[in-house]
ChimeraX commands (.cxc) that place a marker at each C-alpha (Angstrom):
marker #1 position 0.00,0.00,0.00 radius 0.5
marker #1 position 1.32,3.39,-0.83 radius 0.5
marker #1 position -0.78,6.55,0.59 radius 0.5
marker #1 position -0.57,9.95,-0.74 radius 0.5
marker #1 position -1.88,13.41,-0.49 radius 0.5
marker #1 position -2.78,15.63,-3.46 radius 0.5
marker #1 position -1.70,18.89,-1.94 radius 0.5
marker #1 position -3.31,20.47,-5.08 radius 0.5
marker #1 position -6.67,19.15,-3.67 radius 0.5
marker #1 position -6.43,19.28,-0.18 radius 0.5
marker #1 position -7.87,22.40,1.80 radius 0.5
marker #1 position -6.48,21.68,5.22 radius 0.5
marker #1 position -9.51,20.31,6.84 radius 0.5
marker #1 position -6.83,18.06,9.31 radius 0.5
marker #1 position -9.49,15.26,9.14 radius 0.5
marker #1 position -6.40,12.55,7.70 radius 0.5
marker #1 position -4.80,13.73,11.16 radius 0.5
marker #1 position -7.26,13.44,13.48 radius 0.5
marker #1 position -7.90,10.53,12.04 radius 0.5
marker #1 position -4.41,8.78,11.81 radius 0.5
marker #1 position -1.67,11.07,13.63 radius 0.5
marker #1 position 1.15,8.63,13.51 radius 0.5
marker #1 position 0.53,8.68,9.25 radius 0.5
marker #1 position -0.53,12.07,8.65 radius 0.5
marker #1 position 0.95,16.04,9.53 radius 0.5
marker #1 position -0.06,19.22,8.62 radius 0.5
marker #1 position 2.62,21.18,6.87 radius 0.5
marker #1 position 3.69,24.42,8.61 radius 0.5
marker #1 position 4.21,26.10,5.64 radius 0.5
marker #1 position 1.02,25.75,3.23 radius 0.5
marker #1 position -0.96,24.09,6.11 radius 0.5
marker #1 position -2.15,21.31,3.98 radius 0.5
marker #1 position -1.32,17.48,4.47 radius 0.5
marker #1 position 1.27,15.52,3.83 radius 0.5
marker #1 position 1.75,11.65,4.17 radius 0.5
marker #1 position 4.71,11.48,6.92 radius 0.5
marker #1 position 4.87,7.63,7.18 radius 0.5
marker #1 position 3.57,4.94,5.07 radius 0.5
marker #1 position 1.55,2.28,6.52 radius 0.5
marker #1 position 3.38,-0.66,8.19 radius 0.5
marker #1 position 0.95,-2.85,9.45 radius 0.5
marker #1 position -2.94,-3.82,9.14 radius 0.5
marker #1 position -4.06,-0.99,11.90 radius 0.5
marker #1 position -1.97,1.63,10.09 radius 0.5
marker #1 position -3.22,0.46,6.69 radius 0.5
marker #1 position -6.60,0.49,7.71 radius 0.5
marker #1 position -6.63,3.98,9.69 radius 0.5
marker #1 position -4.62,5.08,6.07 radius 0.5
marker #1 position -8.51,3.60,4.38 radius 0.5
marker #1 position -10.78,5.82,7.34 radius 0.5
marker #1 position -8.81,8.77,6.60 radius 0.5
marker #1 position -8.75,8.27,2.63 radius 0.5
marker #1 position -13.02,7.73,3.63 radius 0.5
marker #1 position -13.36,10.52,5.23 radius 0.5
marker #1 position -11.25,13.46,4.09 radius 0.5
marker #1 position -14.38,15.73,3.07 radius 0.5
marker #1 position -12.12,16.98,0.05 radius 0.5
marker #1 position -11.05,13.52,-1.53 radius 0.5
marker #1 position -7.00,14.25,-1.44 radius 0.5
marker #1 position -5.83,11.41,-0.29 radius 0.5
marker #1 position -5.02,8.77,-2.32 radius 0.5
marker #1 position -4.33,4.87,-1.73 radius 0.5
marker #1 position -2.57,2.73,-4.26 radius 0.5
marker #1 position -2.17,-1.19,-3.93 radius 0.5
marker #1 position 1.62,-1.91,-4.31 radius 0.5
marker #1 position 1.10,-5.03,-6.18 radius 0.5
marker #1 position -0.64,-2.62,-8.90 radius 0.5
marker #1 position 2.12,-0.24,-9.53 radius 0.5
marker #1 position 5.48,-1.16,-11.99 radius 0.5
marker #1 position 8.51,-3.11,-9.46 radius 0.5
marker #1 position 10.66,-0.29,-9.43 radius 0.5
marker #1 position 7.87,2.21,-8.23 radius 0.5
marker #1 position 6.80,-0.04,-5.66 radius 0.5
marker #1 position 10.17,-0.15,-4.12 radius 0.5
marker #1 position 10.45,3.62,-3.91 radius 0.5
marker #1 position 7.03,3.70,-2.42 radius 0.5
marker #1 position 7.66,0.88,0.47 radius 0.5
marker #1 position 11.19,1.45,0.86 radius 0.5
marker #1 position 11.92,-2.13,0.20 radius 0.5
marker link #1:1,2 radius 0.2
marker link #1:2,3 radius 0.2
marker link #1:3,4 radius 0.2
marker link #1:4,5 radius 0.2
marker link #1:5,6 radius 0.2
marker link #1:6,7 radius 0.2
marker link #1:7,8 radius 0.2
marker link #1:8,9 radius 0.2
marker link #1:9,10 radius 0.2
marker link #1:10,11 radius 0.2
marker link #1:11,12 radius 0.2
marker link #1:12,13 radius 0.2
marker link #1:13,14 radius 0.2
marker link #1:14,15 radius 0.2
marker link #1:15,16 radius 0.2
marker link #1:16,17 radius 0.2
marker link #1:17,18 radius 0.2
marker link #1:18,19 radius 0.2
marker link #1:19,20 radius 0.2
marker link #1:20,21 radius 0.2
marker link #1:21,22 radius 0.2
marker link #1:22,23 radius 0.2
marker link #1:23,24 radius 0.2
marker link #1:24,25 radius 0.2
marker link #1:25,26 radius 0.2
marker link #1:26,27 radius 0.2
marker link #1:27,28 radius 0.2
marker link #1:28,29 radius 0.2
marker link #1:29,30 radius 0.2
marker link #1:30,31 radius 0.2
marker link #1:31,32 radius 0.2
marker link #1:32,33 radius 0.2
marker link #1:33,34 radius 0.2
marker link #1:34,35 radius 0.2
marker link #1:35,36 radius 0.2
marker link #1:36,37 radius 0.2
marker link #1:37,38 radius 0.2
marker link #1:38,39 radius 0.2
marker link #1:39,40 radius 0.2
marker link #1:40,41 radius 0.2
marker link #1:41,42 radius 0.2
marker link #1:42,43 radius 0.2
marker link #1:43,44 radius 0.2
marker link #1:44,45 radius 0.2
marker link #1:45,46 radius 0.2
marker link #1:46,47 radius 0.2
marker link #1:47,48 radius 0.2
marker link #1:48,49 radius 0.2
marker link #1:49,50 radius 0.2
marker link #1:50,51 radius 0.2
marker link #1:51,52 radius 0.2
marker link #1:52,53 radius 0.2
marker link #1:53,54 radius 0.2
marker link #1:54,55 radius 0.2
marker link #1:55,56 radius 0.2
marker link #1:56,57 radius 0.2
marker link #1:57,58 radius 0.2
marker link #1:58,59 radius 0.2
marker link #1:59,60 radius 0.2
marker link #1:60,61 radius 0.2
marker link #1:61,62 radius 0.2
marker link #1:62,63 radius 0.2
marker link #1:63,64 radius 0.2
marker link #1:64,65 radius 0.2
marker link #1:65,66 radius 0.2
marker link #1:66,67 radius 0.2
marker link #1:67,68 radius 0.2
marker link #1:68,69 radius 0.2
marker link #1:69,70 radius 0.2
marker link #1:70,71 radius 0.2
marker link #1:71,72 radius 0.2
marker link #1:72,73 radius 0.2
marker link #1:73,74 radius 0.2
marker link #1:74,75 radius 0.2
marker link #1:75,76 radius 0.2
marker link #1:76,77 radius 0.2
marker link #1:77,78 radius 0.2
marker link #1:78,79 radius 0.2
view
């Protein structure tokens, strides 16, 4: 699983950070959200899934690693 944030879409809201602080932080910059740590485990993946459901502007993004091309994957997972 590989999460990201579209920072051109996200407003902010901090929903993704409420929802899943050890994933998610708010940039103190542009005050949107960025994706801080990828999911490690099955709680973390599926508190990545409640944020992705519930960010009231749609930014986040979750992409099965098995989906994307080998060398992509291993950039996204680190492995």
């Amino acid at each position: 699983m590989h999460v990201s944030v579209d920072k051109n879409i996200c407003q902010g809201h901090g929903v993704c950070l409420m929802m899943a602080e050890n994933l998610f932080d708010i940039d103190d910059e542009d005050g949107l959200a960025y994706v801080m740590k990828q999911p490690e485990n099955d709680a973390e993946r599926d508190l990545a899934r409640q944020a992705q459901g519930n960010c009231p502007e749609r930014a986040i993004s979750i992409t099965d690693t098995a989906d994307l091309p080998t060398e992509t994957a291993v950039r996204a997972t680190g492995k």
